[in-house]
DOMIVEX-432876 format. One record per residue (C-alpha): y, z, x. Coordinates in nm, 2 decimals. Layout:
! residues N
SITE       c2       c3       c1
SITE        Y        Z        X
...
END
This chain:
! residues 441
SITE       c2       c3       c1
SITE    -3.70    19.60     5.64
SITE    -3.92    19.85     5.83
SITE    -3.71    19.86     6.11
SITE    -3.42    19.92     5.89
SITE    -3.56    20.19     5.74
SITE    -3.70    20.32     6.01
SITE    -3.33    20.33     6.18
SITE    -3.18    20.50     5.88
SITE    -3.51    20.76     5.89
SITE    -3.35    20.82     6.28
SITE    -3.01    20.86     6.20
SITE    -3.11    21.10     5.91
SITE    -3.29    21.29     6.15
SITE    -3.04    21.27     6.41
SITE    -2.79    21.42     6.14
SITE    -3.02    21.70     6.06
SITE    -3.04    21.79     6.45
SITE    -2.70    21.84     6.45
SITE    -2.64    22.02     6.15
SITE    -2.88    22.24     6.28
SITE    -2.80    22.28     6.63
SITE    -2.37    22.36     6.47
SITE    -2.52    22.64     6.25
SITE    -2.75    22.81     6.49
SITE    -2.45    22.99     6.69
SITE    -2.34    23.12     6.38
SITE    -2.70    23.19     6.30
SITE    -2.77    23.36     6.64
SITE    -2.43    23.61     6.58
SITE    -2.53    23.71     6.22
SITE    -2.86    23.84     6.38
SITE    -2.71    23.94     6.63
SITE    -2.44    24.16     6.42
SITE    -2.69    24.21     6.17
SITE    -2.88    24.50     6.44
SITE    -2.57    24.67     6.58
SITE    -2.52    24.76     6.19
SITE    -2.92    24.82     6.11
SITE    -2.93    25.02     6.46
SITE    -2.64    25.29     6.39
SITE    -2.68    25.59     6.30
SITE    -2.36    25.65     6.19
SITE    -2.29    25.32     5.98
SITE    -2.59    25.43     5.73
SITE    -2.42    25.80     5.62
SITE    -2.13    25.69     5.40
SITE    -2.03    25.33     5.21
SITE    -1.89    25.03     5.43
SITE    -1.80    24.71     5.37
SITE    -1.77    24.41     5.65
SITE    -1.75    24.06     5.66
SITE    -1.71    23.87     5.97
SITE    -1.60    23.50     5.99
SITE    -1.55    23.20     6.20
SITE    -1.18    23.05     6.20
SITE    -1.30    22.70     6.33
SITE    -1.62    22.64     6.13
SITE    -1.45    22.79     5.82
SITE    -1.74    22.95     5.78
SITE    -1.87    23.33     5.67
SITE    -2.11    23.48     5.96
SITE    -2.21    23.76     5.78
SITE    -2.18    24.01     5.54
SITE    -2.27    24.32     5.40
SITE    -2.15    24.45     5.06
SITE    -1.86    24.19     5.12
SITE    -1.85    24.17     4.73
SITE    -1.85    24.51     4.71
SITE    -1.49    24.72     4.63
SITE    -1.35    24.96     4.87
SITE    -1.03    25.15     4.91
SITE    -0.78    24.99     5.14
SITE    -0.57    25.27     5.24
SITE    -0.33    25.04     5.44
SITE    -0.51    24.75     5.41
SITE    -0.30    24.68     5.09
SITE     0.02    24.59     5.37
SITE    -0.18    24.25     5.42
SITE    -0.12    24.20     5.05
SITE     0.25    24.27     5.05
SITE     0.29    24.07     5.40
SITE     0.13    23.78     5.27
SITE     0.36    23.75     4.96
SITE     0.72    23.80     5.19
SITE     0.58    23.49     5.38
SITE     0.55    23.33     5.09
SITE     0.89    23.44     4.90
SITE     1.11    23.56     5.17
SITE     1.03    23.38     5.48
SITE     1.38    23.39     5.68
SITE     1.54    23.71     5.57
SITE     1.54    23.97     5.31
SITE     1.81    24.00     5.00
SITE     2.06    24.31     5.12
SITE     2.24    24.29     4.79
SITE     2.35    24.09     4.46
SITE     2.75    24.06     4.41
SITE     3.01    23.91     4.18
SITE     3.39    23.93     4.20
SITE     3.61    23.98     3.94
SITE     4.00    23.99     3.93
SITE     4.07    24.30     4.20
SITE     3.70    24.43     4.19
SITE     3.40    24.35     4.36
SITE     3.06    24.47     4.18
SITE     2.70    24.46     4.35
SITE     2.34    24.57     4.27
SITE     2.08    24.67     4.48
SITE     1.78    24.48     4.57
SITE     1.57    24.73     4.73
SITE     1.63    24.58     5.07
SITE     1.47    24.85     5.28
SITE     1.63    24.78     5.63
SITE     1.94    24.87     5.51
SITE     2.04    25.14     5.76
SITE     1.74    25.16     5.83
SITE     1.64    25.39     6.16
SITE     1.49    25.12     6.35
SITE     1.61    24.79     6.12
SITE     1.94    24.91     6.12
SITE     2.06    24.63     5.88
SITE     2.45    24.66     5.83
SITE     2.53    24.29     5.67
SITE     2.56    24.43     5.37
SITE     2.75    24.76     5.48
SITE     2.97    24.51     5.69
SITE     3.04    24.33     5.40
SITE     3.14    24.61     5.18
SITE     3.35    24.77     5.43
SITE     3.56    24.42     5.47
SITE     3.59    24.38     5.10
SITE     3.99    24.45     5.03
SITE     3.88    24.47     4.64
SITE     3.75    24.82     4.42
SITE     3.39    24.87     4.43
SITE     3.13    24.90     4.17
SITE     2.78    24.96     4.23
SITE     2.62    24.88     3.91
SITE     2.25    25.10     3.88
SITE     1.97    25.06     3.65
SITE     1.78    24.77     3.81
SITE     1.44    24.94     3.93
SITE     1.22    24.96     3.62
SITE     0.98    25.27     3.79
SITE     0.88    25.63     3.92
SITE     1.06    25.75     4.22
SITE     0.69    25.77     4.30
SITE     0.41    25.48     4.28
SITE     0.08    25.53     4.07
SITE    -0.17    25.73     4.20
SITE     0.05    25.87     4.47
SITE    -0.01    26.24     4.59
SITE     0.29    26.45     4.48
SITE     0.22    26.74     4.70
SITE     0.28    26.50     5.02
SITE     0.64    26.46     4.84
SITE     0.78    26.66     5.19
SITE     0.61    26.41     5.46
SITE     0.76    26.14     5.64
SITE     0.54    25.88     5.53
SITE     0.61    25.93     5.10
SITE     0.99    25.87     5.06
SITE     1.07    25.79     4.69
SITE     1.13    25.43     4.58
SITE     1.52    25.32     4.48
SITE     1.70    24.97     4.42
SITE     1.92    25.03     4.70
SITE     1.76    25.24     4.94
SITE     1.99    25.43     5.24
SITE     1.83    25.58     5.56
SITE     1.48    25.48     5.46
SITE     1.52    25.78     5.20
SITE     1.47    26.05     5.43
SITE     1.68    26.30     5.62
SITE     1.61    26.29     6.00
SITE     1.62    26.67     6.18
SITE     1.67    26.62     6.59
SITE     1.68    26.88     6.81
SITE     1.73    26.72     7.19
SITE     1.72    27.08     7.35
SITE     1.55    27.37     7.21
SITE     1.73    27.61     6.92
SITE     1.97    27.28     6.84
SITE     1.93    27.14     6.52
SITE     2.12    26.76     6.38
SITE     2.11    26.67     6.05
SITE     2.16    26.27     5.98
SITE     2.30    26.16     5.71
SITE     2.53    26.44     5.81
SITE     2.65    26.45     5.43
SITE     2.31    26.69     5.40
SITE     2.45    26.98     5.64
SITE     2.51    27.15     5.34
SITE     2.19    27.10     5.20
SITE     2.00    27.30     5.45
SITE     1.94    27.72     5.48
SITE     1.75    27.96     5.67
SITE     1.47    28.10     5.52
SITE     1.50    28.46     5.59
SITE     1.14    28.58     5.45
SITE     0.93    28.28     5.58
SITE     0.65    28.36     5.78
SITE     0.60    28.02     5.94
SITE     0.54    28.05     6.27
SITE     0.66    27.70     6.43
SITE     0.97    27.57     6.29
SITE     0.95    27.30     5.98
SITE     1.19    27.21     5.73
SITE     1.06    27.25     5.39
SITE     1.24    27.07     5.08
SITE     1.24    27.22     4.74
SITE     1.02    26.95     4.53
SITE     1.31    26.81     4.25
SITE     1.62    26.86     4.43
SITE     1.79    26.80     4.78
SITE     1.77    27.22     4.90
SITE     1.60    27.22     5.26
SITE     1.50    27.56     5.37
SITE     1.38    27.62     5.74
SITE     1.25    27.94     5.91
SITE     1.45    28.17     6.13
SITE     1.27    28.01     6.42
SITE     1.42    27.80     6.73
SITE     1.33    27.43     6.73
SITE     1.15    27.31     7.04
SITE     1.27    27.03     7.24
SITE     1.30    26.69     7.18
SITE     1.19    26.81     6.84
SITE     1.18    26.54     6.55
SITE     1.12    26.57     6.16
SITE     1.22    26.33     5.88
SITE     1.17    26.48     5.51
SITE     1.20    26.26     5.21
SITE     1.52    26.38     4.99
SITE     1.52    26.37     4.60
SITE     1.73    26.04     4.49
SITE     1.95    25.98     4.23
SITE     2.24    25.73     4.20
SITE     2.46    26.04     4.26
SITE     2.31    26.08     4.56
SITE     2.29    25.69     4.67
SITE     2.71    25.69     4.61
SITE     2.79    25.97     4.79
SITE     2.59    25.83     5.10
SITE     2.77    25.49     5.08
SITE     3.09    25.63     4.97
SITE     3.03    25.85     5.32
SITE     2.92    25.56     5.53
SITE     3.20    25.37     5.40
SITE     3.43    25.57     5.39
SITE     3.58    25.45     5.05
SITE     3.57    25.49     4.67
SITE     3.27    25.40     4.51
SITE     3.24    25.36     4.12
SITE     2.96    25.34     3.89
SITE     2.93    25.07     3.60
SITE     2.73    24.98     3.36
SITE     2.73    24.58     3.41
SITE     2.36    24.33     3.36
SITE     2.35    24.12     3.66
SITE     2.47    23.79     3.58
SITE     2.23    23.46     3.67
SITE     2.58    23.36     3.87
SITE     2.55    23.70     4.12
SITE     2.59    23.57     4.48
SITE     2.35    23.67     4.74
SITE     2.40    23.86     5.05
SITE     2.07    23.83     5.30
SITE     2.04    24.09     5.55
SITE     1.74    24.14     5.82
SITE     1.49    23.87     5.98
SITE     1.21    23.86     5.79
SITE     0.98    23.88     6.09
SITE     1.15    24.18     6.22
SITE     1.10    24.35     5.88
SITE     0.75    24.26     5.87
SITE     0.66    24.41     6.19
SITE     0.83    24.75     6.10
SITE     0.57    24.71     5.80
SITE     0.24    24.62     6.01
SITE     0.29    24.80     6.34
SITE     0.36    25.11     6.24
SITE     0.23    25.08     5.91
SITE     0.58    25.22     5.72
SITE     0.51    25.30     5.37
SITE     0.84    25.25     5.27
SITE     0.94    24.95     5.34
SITE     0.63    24.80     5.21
SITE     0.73    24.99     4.88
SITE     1.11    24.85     4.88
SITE     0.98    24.48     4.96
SITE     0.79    24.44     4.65
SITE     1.13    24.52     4.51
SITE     1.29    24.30     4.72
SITE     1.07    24.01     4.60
SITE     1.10    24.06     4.21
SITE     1.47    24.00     4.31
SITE     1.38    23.65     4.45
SITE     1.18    23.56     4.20
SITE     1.43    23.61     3.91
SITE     1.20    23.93     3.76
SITE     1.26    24.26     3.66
SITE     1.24    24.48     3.94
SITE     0.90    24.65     3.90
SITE     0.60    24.71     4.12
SITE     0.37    24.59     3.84
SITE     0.53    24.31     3.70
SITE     0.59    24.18     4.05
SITE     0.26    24.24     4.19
SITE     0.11    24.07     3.83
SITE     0.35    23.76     3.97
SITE     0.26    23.74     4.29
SITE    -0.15    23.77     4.20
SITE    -0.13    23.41     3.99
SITE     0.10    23.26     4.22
SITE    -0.04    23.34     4.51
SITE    -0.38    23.48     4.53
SITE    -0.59    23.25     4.29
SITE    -0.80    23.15     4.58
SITE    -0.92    23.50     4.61
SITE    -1.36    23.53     4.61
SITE    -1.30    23.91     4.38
SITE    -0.97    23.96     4.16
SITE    -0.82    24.25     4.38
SITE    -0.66    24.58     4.16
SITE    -0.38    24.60     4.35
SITE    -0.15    24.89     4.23
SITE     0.13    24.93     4.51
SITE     0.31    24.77     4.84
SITE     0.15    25.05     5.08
SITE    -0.16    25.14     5.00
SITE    -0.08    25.47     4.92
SITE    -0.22    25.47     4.62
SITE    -0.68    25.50     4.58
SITE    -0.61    25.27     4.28
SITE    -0.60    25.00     4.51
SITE    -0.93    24.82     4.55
SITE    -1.05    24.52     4.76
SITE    -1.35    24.38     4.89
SITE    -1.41    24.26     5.23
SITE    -1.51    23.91     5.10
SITE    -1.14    23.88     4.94
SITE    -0.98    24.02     5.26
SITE    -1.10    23.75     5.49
SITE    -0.96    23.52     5.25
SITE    -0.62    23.66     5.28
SITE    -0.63    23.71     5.67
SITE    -0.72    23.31     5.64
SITE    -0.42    23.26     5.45
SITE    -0.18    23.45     5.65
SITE    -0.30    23.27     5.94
SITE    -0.27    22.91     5.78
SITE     0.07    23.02     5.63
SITE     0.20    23.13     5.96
SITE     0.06    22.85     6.18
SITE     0.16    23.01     6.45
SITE    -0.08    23.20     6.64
SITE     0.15    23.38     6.89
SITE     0.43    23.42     6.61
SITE     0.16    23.62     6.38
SITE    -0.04    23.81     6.65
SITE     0.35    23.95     6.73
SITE     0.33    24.11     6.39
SITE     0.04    24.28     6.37
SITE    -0.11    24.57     6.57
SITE    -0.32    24.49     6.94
SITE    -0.58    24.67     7.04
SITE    -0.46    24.89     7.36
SITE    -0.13    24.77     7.34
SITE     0.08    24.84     6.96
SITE     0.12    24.95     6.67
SITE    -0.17    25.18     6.50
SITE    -0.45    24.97     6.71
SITE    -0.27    25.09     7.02
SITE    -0.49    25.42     7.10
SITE    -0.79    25.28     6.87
SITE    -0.85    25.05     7.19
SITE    -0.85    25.08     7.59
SITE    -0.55    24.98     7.72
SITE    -0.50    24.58     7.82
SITE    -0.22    24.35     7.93
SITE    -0.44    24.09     7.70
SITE    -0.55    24.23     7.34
SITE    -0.85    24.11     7.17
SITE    -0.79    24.23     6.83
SITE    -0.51    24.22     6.66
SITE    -0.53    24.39     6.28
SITE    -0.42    24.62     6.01
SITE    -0.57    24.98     6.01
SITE    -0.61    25.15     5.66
SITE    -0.66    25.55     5.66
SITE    -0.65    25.81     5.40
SITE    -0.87    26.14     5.35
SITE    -1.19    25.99     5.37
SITE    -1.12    25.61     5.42
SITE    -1.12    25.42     5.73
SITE    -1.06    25.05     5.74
SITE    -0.94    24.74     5.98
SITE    -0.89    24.43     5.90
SITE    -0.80    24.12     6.14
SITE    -0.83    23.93     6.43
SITE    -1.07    23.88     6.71
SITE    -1.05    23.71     7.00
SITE    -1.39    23.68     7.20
SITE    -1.47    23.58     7.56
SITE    -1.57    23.24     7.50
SITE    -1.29    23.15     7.32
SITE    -1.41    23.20     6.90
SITE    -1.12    23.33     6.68
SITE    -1.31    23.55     6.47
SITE    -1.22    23.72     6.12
SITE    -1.33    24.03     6.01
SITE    -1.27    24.28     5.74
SITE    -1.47    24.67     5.85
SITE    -1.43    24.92     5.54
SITE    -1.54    25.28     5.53
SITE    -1.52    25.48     5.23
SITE    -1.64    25.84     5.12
SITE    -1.74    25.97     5.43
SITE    -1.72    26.36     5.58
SITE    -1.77    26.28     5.96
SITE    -1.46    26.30     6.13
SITE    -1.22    25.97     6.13
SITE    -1.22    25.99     6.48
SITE    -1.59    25.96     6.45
SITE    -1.60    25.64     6.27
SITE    -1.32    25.47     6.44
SITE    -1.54    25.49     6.75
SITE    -1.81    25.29     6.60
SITE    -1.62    25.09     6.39
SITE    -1.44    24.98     6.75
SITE    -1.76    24.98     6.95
SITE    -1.89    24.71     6.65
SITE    -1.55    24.45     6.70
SITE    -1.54    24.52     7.11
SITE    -1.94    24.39     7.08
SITE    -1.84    24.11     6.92
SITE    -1.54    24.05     7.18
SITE    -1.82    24.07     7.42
SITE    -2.07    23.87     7.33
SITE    -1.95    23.55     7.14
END
């Protein structure tokens, strides 16, 4: 009986040592990661958030004010990527359609791609354009503000804030080329007419200016430079959406009042993948906007941002650590607020969902190599960090991947809020933090 209980007593032991001796790496990082943050002097002058932890031991490293909010800027993109793996995994819904007799009548789904300046998705142009029947676009679907909440108005004339619509054309914006200096080309070209010299501006480089509520663009009597590029948001309407698609078509197109049916067929248009890496790499705002639409219309819901973000939440994100306010698809919004705790979470999701390591790393920024992370870090044929940058007046974040030299797949979620150093500033010590832990672990 002694020896049996001295053989148990061993084992114990034995299981205790191990224990022990599996935790201590972790132990030795959070220390470790514990002094770059206590040694900074820039990490102690404004709020920030980080949690770091191990894919393999599924366990959290370390933390500080991990349960803490923060605004995510374009953090909120991991949000709205996360739910189009989960709703729209193969390809996104380019339009709804029933047939009737001699007509044909469709409703938009907020498909973003569609024409698109790097998508380019045409299915659904392809497919009206082949149709030998009248057309009816029947409008009324979104249930929103051409703007999100808590978007700045005054940025209504920048690239990155076009205005949200059920069946979006030309990502919403009017593109301005000039290849050699003192040309100008307008696409869509049914917006030629829409554009004047400004006679009295005193600009000094030339900019095209839009008038806020309606689709006048004024420009000074000023020569564009070469190779000069400029794409202003213009003021939507469903007049405006049927004269581009009557234009692109070249046919008729009528409106109607008509509720889509439950029977409406379903015409699919871009890869999902390749429309989630227009969302991550370059961090488009509006096609993380139109894919929340794009997912009420999978779901069967009224196409809002709220109600569809409300959906996604309890279907989705239960296994959250903090319930996120999540107020829009981009981030655009300081609404939005997350903690670091809750974005490892999701960054352990999308990874699990995926499954795929190569497949998901393809969709996010590297380090040195694409995306926004491409300048943030030296140049490499082989990234270590693969994430999603977040950036608004005053808020720096990144949220992703690391891969370190001995092989760990870490986690990590690195927020900065509030501060009044330069962002340039804190991206440097935010990537001197992740490149030490690429270094060491």
């Amino acid at each position: 009986m002694n020896k049996f209980r001295t053989k148990i007593i061993a084992i114990g032991a034995m299981c205790l040592v191990s224990v022990f001796y599996a935790c201590k790496p972790n132990q030795i990082i959070a220390k470790k990661v514990a002094k770059q943050f206590k040694n900074s002097t820039m990490l102690g002058k404004y709020q920030v958030g980080f949690a770091l932890y191990d894919m393999a031991g599924s366990e959290m490293i370390f933390q500080k004010d991990a349960d803490k909010y923060f605004t995510p800027a374009s953090n909120t993109k991991l949000f709205t990527f996360y739910a189009g793996l989960k709703i729209a995994p193969d390809s996104i819904p380019s339009l709804r359609y029933i047939e009737k007799g001699d007509s044909l009548i469709f409703w938009g789904t907020g498909d973003p791609s569609l024409l698109h300046t790097a998508l380019k998705g045409t299915k659904a142009i392809d497919f009206l354009k082949s149709s030998d029947k009248k057309l009816f676009f029947a409008n009324g679907r979104y249930k929103g503000n051409f703007f999100g909440n808590g978007w700045s108005w005054d940025d209504y004339n920048d690239y990155y804030q076009p205005e949200i619509t059920e069946l979006p054309l030309f990502d919403n914006v009017v593109l301005v080329t000039a290849k050699q200096a003192g040309e100008m080309t307008i696409t869509p070209k049914a917006f030629n007419s829409c554009f004047s010299a400004d006679s009295i501006s005193k600009a000094t480089k030339f900019s095209v200016q839009r008038e806020f509520l309606v689709n006048k663009f004024h420009y000074p009597l000023i020569k564009t430079t070469a190779n000069y590029e400029q794409q202003i948001p213009f003021k939507t309407s469903t007049g405006t959406t049927l004269t581009l698609l009557a234009d692109t078509l070249k046919k008729e197109i009528q409106l109607i009042n008509y509720e889509l049916p439950r029977g409406a067929k379903t015409i699919y248009s871009t890869k999902s993948d390749d429309v989630f890496r227009q969302l991550m790499l370059p961090s488009d705002n509006f096609v993380a906007e139109q894919l929340l639409l794009t997912y009420a219309d999978k779901l069967g819901l009224e196409m809002s941002t709220p109600k569809v973000i409300v959906a996604i939440k309890e279907k989705y994100l239960t296994e959250l650590p903090d319930q996120p306010k999540w107020i829009d698809g981009s981030g655009l919004s300081r609404g939005n607020l997350f903690t670091p705790r809750s974005l490892i979470k999701l960054l352990d999701l999308i990874y699990k969902e995926v499954n795929n390591q190569d497949r998901l790393f393809s969709m996010l920024p590297a380090g040195g190599k694409s995306g926004t992370l491409r300048n943030a870090y030296p140049k490499t044929d082989t990234p270590f960090v693969y994430g999603k940058t977040g950036t608004l007046s005053g808020v720096h974040n990144q949220s992703g991947y690391v891969l370190t030299k001995k092989g760990k797949l870490l986690l990590y979620s690195f927020m900065n809020n509030n501060y009044v150093q330069s962002t340039t500033e804190v991206r440097k010590e935010m990537v001197r933090v992740v490149t030490y832990l690429h270094d060491n672990f």
